[in-house]
TIRO-2110 file (N, C-alpha, C; in Angstrom, 1 decimal):
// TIRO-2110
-25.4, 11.6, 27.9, N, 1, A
-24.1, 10.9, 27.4, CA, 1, A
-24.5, 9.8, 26.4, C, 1, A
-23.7, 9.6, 25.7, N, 2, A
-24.1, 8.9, 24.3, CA, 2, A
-23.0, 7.2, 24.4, C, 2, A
-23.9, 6.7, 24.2, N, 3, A
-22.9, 5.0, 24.4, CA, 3, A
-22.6, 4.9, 23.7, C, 3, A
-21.7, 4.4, 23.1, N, 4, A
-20.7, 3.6, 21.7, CA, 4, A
-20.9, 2.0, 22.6, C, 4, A
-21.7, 1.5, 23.4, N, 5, A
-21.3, 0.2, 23.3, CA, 5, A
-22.3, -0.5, 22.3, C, 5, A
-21.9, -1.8, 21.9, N, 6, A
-22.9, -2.3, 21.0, CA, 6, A
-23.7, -3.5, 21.9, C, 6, A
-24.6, -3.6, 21.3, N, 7, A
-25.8, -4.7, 22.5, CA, 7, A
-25.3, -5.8, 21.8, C, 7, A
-24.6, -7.0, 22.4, N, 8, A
-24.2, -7.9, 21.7, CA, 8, A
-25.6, -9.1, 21.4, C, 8, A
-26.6, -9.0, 22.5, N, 9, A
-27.7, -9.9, 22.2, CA, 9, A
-28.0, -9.4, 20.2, C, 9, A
-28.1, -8.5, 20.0, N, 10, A
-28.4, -8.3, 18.7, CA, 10, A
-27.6, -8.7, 17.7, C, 10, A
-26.4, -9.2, 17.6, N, 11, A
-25.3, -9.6, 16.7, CA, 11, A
-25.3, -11.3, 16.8, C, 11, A
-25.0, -11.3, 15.7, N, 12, A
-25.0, -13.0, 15.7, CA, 12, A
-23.5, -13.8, 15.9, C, 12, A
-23.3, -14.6, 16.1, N, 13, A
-21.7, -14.7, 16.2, CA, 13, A
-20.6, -14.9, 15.7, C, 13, A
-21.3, -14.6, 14.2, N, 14, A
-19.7, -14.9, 13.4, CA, 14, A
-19.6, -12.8, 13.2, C, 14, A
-20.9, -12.2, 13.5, N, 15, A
-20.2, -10.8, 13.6, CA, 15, A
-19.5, -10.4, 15.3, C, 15, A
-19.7, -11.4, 16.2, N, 16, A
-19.1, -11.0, 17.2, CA, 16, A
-17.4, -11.6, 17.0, C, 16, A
-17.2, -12.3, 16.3, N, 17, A
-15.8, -12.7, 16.2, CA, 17, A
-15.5, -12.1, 15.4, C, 17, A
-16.2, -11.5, 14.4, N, 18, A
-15.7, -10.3, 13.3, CA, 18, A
-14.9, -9.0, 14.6, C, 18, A
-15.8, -8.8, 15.2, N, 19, A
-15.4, -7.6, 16.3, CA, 19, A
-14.2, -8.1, 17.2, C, 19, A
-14.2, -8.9, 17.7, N, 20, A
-12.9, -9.6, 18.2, CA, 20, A
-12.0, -9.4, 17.4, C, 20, A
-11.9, -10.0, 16.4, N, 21, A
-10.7, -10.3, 15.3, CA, 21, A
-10.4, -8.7, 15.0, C, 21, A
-11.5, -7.9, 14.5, N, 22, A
-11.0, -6.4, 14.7, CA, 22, A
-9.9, -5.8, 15.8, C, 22, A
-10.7, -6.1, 16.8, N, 23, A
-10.0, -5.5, 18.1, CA, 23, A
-8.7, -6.0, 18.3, C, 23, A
-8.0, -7.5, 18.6, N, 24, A
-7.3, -8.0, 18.0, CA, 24, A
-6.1, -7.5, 17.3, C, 24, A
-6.9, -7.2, 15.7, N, 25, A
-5.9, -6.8, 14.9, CA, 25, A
-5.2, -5.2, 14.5, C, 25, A
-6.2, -4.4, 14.9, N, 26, A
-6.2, -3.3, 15.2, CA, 26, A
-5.8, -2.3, 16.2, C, 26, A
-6.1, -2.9, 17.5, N, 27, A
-6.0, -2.5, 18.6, CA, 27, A
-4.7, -3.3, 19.0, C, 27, A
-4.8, -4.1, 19.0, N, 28, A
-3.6, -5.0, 19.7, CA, 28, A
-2.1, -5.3, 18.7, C, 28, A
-2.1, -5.2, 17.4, N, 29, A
-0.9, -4.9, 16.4, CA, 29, A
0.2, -3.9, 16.7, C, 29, A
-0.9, -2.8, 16.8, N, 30, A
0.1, -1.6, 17.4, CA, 30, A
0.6, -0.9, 18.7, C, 30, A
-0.2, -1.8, 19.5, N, 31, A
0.0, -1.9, 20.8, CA, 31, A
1.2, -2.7, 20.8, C, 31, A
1.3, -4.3, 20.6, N, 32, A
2.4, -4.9, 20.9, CA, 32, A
3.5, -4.3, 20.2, C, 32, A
3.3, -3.7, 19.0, N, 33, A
4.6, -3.0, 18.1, CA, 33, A
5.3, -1.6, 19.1, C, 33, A
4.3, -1.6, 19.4, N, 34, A
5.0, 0.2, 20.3, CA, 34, A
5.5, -0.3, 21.3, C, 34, A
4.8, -1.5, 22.0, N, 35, A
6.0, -2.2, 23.4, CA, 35, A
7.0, -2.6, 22.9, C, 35, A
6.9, -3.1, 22.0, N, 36, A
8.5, -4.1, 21.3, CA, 36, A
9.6, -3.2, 21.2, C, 36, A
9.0, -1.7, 20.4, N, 37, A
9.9, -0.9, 20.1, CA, 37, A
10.6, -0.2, 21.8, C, 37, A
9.5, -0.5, 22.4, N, 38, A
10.4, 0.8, 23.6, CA, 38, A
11.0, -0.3, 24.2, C, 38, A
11.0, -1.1, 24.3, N, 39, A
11.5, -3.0, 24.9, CA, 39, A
13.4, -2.6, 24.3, C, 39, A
13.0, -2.8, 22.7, N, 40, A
14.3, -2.9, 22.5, CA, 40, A
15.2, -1.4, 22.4, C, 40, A
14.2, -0.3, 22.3, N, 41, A
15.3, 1.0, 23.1, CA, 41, A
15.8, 1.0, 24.5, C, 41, A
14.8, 0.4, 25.1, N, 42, A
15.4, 0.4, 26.5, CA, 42, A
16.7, -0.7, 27.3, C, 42, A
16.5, -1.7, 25.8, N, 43, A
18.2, -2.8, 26.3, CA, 43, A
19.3, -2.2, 25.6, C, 43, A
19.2, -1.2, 24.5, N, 44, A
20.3, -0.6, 23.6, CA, 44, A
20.8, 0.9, 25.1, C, 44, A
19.3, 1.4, 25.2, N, 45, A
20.0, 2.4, 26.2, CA, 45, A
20.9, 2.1, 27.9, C, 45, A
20.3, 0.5, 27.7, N, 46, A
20.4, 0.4, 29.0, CA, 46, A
22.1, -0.7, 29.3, C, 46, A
22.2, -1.2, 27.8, N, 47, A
23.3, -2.0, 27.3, CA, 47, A
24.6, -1.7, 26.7, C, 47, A
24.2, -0.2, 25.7, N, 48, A
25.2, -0.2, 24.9, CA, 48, A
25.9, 1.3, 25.6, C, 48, A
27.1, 1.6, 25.0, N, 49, A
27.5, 2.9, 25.1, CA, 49, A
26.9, 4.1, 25.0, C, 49, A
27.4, 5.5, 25.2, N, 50, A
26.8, 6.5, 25.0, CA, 50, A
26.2, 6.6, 23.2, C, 50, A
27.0, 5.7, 22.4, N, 51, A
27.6, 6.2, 21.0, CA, 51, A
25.8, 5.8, 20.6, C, 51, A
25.5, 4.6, 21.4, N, 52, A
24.1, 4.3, 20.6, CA, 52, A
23.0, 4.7, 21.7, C, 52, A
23.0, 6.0, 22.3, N, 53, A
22.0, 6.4, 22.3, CA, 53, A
20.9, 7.0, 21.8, C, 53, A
21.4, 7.7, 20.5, N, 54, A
20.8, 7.9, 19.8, CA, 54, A
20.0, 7.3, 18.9, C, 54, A
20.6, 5.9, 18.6, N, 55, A
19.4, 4.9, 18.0, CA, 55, A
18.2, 4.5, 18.9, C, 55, A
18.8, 4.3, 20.2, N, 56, A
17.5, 4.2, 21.1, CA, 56, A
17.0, 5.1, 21.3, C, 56, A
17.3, 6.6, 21.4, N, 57, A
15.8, 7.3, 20.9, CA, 57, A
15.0, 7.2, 19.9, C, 57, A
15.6, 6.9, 18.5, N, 58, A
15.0, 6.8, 17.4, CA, 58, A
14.0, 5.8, 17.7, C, 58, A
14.1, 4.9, 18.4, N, 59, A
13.4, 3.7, 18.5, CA, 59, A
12.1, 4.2, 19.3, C, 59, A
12.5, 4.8, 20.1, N, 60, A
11.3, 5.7, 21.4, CA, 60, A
10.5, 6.3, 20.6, C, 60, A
11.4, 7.7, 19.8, N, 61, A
10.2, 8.0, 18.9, CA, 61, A
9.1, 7.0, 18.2, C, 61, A
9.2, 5.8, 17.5, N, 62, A
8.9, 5.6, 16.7, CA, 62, A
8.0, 4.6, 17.7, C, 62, A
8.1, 4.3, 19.0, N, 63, A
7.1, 3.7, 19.7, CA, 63, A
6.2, 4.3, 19.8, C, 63, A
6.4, 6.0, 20.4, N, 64, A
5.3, 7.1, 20.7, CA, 64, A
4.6, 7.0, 19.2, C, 64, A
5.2, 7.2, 18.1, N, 65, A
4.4, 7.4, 16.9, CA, 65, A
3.2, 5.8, 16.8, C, 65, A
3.4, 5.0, 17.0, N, 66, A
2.7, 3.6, 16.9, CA, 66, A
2.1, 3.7, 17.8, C, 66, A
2.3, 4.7, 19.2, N, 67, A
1.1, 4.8, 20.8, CA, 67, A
-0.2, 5.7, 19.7, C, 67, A
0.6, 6.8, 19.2, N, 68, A
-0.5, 7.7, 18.6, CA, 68, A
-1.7, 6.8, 17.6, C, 68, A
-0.7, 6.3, 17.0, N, 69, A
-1.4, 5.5, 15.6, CA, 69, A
-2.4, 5.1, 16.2, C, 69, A
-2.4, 3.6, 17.3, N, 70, A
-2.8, 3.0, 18.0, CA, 70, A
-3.8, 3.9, 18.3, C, 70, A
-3.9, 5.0, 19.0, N, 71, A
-4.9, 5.4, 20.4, CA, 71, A
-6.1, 6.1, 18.8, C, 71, A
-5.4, 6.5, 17.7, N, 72, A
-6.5, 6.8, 17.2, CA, 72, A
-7.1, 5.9, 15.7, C, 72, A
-6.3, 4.4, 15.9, N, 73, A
-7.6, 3.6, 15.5, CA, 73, A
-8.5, 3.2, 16.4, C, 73, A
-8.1, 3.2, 17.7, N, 74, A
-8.7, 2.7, 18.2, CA, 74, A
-10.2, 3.7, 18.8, C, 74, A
-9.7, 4.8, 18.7, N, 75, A
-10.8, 5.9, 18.5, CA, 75, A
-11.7, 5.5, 17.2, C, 75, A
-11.3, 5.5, 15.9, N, 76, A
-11.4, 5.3, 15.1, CA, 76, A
-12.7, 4.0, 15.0, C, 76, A
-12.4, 3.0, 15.6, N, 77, A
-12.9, 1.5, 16.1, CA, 77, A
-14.4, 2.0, 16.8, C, 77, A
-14.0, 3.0, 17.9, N, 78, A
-15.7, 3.0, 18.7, CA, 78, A
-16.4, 3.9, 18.1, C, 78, A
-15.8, 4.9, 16.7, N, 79, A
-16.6, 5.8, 16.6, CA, 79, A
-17.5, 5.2, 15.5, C, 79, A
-16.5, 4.3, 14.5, N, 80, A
-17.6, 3.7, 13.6, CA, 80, A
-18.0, 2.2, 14.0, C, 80, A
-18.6, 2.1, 15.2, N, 81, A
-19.0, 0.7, 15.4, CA, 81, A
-20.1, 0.1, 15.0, C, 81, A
-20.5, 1.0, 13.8, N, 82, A
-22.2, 0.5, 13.1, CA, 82, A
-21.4, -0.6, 12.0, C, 82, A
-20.3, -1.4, 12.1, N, 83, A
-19.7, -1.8, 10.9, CA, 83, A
-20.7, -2.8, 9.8, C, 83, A
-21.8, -3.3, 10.9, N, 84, A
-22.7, -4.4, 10.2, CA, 84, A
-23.7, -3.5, 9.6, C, 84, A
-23.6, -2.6, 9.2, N, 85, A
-24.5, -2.1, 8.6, CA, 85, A
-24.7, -1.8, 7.0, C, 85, A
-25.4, -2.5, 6.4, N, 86, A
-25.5, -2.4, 5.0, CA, 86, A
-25.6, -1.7, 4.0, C, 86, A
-26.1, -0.4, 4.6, N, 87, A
-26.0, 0.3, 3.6, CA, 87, A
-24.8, 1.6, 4.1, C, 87, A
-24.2, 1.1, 4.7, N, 88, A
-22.9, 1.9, 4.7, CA, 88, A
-21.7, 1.7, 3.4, C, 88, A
-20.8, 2.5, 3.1, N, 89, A
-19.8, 1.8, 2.1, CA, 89, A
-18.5, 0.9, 3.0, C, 89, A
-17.8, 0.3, 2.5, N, 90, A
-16.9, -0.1, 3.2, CA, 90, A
-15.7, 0.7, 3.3, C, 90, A
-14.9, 0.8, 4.1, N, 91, A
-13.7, 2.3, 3.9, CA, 91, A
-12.9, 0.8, 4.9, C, 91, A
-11.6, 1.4, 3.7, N, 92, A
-10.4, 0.5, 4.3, CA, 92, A
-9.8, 1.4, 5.3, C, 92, A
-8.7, 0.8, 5.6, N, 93, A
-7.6, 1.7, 6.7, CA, 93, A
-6.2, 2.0, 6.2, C, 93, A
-6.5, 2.3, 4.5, N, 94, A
-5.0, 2.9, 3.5, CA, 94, A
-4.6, 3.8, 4.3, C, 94, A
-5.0, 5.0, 4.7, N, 95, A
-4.6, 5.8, 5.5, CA, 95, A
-3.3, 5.5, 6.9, C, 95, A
-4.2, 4.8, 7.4, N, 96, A
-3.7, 4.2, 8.8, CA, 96, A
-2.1, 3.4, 8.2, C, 96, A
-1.9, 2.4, 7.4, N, 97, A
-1.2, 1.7, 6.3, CA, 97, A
-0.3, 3.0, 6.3, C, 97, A
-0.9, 3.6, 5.2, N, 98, A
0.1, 4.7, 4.6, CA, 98, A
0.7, 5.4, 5.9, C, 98, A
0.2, 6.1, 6.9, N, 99, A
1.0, 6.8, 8.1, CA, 99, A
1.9, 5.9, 8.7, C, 99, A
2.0, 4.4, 9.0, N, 100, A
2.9, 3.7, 9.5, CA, 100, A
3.9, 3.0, 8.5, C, 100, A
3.9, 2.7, 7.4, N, 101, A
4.0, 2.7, 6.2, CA, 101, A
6.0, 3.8, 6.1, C, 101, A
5.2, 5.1, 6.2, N, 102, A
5.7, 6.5, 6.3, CA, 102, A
6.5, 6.5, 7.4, C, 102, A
6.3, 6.2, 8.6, N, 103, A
7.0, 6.9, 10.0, CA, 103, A
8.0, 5.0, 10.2, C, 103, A
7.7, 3.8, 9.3, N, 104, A
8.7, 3.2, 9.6, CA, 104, A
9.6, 3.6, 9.0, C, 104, A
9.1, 4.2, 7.5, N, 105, A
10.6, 4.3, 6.5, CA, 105, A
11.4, 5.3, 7.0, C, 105, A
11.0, 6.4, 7.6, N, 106, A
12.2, 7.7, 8.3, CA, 106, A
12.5, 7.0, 9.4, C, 106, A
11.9, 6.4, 9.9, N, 107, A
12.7, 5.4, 11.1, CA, 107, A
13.8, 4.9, 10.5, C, 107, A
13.9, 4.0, 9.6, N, 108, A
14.8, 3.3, 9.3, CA, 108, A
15.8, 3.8, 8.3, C, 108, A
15.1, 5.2, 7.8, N, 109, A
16.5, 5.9, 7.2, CA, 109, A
16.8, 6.4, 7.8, C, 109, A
16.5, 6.9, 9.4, N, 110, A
17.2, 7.5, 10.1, CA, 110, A
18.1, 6.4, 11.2, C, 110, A
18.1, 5.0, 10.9, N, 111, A
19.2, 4.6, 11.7, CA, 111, A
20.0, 4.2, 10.5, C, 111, A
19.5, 3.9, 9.4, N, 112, A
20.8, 3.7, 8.5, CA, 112, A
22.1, 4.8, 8.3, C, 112, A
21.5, 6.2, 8.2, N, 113, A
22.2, 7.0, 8.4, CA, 113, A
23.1, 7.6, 9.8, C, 113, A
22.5, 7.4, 10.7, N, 114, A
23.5, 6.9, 12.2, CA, 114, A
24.1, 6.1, 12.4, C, 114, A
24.2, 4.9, 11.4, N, 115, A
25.3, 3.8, 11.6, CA, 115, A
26.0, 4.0, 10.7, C, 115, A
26.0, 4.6, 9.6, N, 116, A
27.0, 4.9, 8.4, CA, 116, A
27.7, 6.2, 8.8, C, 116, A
27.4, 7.0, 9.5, N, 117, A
27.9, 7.9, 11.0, CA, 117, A
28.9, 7.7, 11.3, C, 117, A
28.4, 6.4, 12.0, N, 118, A
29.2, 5.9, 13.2, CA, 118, A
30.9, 5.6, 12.8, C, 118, A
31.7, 6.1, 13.8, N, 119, A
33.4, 6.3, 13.3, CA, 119, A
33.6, 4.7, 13.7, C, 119, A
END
């Protein structure tokens, strides 16, 4: 079986707070964003009429999509954890950007267009 942990005696500590601040921002951004979103589907479903149920699914969706995101930077995070390594290149997370980027904007043109709907 193969470790992904890293031996922290080897790292110095402004790269152990590099790792933190990673984890942090990566791991924990779209974690809290995907609770927030099912937080406020679940006072719309639990609050409003039948009429706005369907915005609070929109919302559910768009948590599950930010659970996915999440679970695979965070794959993403243990698979490349050689990050102090120097002769690696550096690779941003445009991708990651661009997919959430993408699944807010149909999010949000799909509740604009259920409230312009709405009788």
């Amino acid at each position: 079986m193969v470790s992904y942990r890293l031996d922290s005696s080897q790292l110095t500590n402004a790269e152990i707070v590099e790792l933190r601040a990673r984890q942090r921002t990566f791991e924990g951004a779209y974690g809290r964003t995907c609770l927030s979103s099912f937080g406020f589907a679940l006072i719309i479903l639990r609050i409003f009429d039948e009429d706005f149920y369907t915005i609070g699914f929109v919302y559910i969706a768009f948590g599950v999509a930010l659970l996915i995101i999440s679970a695979l930077r965070i794959r993403n995070n243990i698979e490349n954890f050689d990050i102090f390594e120097k002769n690696k290149p550096f690779v941003t997370s445009g991708g990651y950007v661009a997919l959430t980027s993408g699944i807010a904007l149909l999010t949000y043109l799909a509740l604009l267009v259920m409230i312009l709907r709405m009788d």
